[in-house]
C-alpha positions as CSV (number, residue, x, y, z in Angstrom):
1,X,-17.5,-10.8,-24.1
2,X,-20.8,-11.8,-22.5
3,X,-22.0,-9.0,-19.4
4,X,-22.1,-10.5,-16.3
5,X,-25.4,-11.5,-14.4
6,X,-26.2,-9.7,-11.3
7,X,-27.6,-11.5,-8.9
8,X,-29.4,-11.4,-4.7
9,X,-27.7,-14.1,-2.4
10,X,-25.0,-16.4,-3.2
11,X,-24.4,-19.6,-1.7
12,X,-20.7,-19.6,-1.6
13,X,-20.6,-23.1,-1.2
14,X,-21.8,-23.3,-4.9
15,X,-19.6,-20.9,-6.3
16,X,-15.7,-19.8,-6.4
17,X,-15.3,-15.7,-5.1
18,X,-13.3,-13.4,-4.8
19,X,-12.0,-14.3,-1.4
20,X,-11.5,-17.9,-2.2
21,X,-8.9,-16.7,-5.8
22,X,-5.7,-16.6,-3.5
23,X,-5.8,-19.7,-1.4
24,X,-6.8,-21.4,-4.8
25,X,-3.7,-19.9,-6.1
26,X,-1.9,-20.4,-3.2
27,X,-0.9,-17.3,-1.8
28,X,-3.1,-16.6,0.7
29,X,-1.5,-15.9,4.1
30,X,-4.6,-17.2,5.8
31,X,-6.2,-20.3,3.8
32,X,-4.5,-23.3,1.7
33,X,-6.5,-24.8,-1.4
34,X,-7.4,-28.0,1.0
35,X,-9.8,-25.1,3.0
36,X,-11.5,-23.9,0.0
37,X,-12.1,-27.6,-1.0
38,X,-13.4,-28.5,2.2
39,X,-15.5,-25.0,2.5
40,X,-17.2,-26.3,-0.5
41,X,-18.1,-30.1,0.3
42,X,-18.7,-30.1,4.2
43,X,-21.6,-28.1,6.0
44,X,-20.9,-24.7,6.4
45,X,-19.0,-24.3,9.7
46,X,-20.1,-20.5,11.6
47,X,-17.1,-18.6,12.9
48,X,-17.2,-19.0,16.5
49,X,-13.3,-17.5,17.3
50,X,-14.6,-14.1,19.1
51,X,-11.9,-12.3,18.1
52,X,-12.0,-13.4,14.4
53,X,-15.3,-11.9,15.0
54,X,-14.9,-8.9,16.3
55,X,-12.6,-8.1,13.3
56,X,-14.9,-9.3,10.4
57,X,-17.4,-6.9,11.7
58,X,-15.6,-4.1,12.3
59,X,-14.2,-4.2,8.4
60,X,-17.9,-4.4,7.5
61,X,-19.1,-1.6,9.9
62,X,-16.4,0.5,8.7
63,X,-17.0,-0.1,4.5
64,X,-19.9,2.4,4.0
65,X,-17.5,5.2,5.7
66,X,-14.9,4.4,3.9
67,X,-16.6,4.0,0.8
68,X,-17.5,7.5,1.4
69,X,-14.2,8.7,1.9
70,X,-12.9,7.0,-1.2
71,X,-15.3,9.4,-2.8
72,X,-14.7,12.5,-1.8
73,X,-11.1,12.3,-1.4
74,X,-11.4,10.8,-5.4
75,X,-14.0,12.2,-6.9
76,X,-15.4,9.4,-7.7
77,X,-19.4,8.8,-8.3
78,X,-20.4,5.7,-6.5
79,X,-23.6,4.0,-8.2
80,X,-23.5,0.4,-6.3
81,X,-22.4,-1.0,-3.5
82,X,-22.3,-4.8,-2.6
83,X,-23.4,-6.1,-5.7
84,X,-22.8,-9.7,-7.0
85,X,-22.0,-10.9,-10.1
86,X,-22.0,-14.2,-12.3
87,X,-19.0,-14.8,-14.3
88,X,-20.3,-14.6,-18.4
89,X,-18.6,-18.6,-19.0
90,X,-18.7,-20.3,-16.2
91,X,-21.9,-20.1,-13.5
92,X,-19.9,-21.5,-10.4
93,X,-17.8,-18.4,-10.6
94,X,-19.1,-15.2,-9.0
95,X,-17.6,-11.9,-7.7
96,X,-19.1,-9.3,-5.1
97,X,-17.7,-6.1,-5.9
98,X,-17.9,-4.0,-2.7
99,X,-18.6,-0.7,-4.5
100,X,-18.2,0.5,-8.1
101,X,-18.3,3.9,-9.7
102,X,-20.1,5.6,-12.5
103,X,-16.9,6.3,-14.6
104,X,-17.2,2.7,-14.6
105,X,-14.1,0.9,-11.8
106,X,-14.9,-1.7,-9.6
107,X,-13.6,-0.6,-6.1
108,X,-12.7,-3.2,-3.3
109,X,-12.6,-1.8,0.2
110,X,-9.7,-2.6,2.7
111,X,-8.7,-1.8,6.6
112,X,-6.2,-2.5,7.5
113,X,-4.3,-3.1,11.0
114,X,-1.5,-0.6,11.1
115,X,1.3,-3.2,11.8
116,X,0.4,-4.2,7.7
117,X,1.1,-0.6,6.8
118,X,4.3,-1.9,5.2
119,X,2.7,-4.4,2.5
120,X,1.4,-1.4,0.8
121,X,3.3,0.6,-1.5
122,X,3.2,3.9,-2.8
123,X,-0.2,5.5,-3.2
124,X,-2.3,5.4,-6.9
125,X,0.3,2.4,-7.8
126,X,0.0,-1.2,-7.7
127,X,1.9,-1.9,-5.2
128,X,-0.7,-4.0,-3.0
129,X,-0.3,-7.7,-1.3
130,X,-0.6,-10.2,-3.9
131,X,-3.5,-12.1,-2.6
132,X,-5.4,-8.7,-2.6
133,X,-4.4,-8.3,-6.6
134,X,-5.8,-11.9,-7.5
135,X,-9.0,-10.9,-5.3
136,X,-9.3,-7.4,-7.4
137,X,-8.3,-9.2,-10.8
138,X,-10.8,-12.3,-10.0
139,X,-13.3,-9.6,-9.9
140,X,-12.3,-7.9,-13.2
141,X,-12.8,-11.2,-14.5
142,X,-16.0,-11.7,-13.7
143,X,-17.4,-8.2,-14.2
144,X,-15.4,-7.6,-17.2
145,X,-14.0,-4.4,-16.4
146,X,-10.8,-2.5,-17.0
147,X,-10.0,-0.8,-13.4
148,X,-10.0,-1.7,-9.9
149,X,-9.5,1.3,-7.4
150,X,-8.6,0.2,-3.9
151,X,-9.9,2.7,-0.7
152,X,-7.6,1.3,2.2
153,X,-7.9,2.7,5.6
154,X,-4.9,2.0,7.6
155,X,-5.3,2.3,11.5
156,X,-7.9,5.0,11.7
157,X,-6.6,7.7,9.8
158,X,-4.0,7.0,6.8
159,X,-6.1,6.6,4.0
160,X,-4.6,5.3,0.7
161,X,-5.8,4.6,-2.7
162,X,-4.8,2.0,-5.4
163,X,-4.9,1.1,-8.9
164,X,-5.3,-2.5,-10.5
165,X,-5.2,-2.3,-14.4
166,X,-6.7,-5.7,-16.1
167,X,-4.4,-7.9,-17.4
168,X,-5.5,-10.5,-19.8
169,X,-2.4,-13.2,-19.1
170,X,-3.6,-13.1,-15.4
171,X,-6.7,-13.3,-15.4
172,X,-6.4,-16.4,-18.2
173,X,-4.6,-18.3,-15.6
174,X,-6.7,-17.4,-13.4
175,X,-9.5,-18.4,-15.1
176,X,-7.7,-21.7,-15.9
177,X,-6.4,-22.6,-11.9
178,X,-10.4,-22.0,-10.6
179,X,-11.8,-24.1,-13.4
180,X,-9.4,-26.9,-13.0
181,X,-9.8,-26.4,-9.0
182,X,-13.6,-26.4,-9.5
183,X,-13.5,-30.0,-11.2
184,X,-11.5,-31.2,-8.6
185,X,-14.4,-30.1,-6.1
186,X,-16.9,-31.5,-8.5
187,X,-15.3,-34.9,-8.7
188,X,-14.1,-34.6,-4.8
189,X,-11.0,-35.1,-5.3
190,X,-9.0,-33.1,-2.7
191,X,-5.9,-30.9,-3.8
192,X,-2.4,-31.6,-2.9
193,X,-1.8,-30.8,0.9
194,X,0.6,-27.9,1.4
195,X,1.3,-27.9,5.2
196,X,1.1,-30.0,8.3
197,X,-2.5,-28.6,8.9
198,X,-3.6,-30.0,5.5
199,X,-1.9,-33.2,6.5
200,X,-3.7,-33.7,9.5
201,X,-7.2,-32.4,8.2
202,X,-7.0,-34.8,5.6
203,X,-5.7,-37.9,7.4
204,X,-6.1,-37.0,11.3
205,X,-3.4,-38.2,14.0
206,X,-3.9,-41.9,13.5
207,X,-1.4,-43.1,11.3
208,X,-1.9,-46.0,8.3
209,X,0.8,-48.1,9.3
210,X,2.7,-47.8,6.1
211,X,6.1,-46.6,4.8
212,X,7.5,-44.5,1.8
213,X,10.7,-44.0,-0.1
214,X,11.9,-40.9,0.3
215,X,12.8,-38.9,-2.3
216,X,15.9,-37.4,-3.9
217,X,14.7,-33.8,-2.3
218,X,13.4,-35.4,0.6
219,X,16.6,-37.3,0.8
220,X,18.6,-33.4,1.5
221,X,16.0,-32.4,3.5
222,X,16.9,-35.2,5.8
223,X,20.6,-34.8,5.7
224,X,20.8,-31.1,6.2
225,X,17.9,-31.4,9.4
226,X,20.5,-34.0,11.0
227,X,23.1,-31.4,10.5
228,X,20.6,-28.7,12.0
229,X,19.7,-31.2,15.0
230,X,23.1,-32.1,15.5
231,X,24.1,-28.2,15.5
232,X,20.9,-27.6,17.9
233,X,21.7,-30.4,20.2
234,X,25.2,-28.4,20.5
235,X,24.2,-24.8,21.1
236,X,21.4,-26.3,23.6
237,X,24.3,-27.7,25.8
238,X,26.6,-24.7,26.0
239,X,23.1,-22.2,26.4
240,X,22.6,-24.1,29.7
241,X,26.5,-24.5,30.3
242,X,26.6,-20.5,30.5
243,X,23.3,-20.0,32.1
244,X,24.6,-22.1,35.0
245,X,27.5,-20.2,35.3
246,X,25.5,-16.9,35.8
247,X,23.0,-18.1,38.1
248,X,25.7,-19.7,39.8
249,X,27.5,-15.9,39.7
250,X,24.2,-14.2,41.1
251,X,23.3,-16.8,43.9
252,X,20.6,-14.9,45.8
253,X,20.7,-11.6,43.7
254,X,17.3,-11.1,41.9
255,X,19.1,-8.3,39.3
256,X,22.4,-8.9,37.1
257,X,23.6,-5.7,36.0
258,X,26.3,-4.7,33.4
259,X,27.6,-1.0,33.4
260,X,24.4,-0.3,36.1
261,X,22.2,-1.2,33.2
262,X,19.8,-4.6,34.1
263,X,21.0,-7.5,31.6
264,X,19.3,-10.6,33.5
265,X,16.8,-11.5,36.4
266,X,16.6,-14.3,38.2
267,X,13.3,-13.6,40.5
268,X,11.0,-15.9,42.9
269,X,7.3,-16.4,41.4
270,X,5.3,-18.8,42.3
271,X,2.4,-20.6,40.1
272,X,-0.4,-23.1,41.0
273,X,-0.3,-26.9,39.4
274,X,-2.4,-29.5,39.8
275,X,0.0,-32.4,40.9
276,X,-1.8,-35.3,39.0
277,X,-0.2,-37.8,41.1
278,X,-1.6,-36.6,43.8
279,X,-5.2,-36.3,42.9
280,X,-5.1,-39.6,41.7
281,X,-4.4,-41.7,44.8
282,X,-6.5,-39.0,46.7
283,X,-9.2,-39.4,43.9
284,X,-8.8,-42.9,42.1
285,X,-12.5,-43.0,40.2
286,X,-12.4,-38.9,39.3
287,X,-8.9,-38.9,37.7
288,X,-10.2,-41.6,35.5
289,X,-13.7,-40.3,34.8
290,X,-11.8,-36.5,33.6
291,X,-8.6,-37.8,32.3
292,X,-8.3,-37.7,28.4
293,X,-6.7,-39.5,26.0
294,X,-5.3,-37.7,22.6
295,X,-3.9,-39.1,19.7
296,X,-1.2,-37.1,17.8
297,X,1.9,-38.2,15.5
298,X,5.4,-37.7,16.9
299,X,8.1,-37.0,13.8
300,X,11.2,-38.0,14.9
301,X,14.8,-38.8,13.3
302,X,16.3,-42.6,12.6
């Protein structure tokens, strides 16, 4: 095999990463195949969410230390950090490996919040989230390496490590899904959408007018959401049924005990609305220079 090309900057709109491998493969638990696609053919949009934010830099603040740590709690000689690579075959795939040691591993750096404690197995196995395995193999791939050793920080203290062996099957159907996806950007042909949100990226609210034939699968997905609907409308009308008869039960109390232990409230609190009707005889030419019309598609049962 070819070695890889290290290389400065990458424009990851002109190249498939490792942080783009799981949604292409789709199991990421954040991003479909449509958002890759679109990443790569629309201007680049800047994270604006300032939480989002806040998180991204706090994992890159906290890489060097943990890098560190993954050193002297391993051993391990650490001889580059942050590199990027070009994959040997094909020059729109690239990897940046986030450390990698003298014995020759790539490591890959992870914190992690400590509610995701239990996605990760026991420690110096495999036993990581998947999309993080197709990230590490994705960058076996490209560097052409044998190991990947994972240094995961979980909450601030409980630091783990992890092993990813290469595997050759993998990383050939790997390698096979981001070319075929990669044509697909080439030609701009968008993937298959695989939720609501792709749905709506790719066709907005407004829709064509049309109809389709539904499908034999489709065709039990309608029957049994009847059924669910039909059960739904039923347990709706006897939740309210027995509410009424409580609140009925506690008239003015604010508590409902059972045994002396609190079971229900039923207390005064008061909120703030703007009563539109009101405004808008009061206020005839504001109402209609603020009000706002939306567009959205309402799914709904024949």
């Amino acid at each position: 095999m070819n070695a890889p090309q290290r290389v400065g900057e990458l424009d990851r709109q002109k190249y498939l990463g490792g942080s783009d491998v799981a949604a292409i493969l789709g199991i990421s638990p954040w991003r479909t195949q449509l958002d890759v696609y679109l990443d790569k053919i629309q201007p680049r949009q800047e994270i604006t969410d300032p939480a989002r934010l806040r998180v991204l830099s706090r994992g890159k603040r906290m890489e060097p230390y943990v890098i560190d740590l993954l050193a002297e709690e391993t051993g391990l000689q650490i001889v580059r950090r942050g590199e990027r690579y070009l994959d040997a075959e094909h020059a729109f795939i690239a990897a940046e490996i986030d450390a990698e040691a003298e014995s020759g591993e790539n490591i890959e750096i992870k914190t992690v919040s400590p509610f995701k404690a239990a996605e990760w197995g026991e420690q110096q196995s495999d036993e990581i989230p998947v999309h993080y395995a197709a990230q590490a193999m994705h960058g076996l791939m490209v560097t052409g390496r044998a190991v990947c050793i994972f240094g995961v920080l979980i909450g601030g203290d409980d630091f783990r490590t992890y092993r990813i062996e290469r595997d050759e099957e993998t990383i050939a159907a790997i390698r096979e899904r981001e070319v075929a996806f990669w044509q697909c950007v080439q030609s701009l042909e968008p993937p298959e959408p695989s939720s609501v949100g792709d749905v709506l990226r790719l066709y907005g609210s407004k829709d064509a007018g049309s109809k389709v034939e539904a499908s034999e699968e489709i065709q039990i997905d309608l029957i049994a959401l009847r059924a669910l609907k039909d059960d739904a409308a039923r347990l709706e009308a006897s939740i309210a049924q027995r509410e009424e008869r409580i609140k009925l039960f506690m008239a003015d109390a604010a508590l409902l005990t059972m045994n002396g232990v609190p079971s229900a409230s039923w207390k005064t609190q008061s909120s703030k609305r703007l009563d539109q009707t009101a405004f808008k005889e009061a206020h005839p030419d504001l109402h209609a220079q603020f009000c706002k019309v939306t567009e959205s598609r309402v799914f709904r049962l024949k």
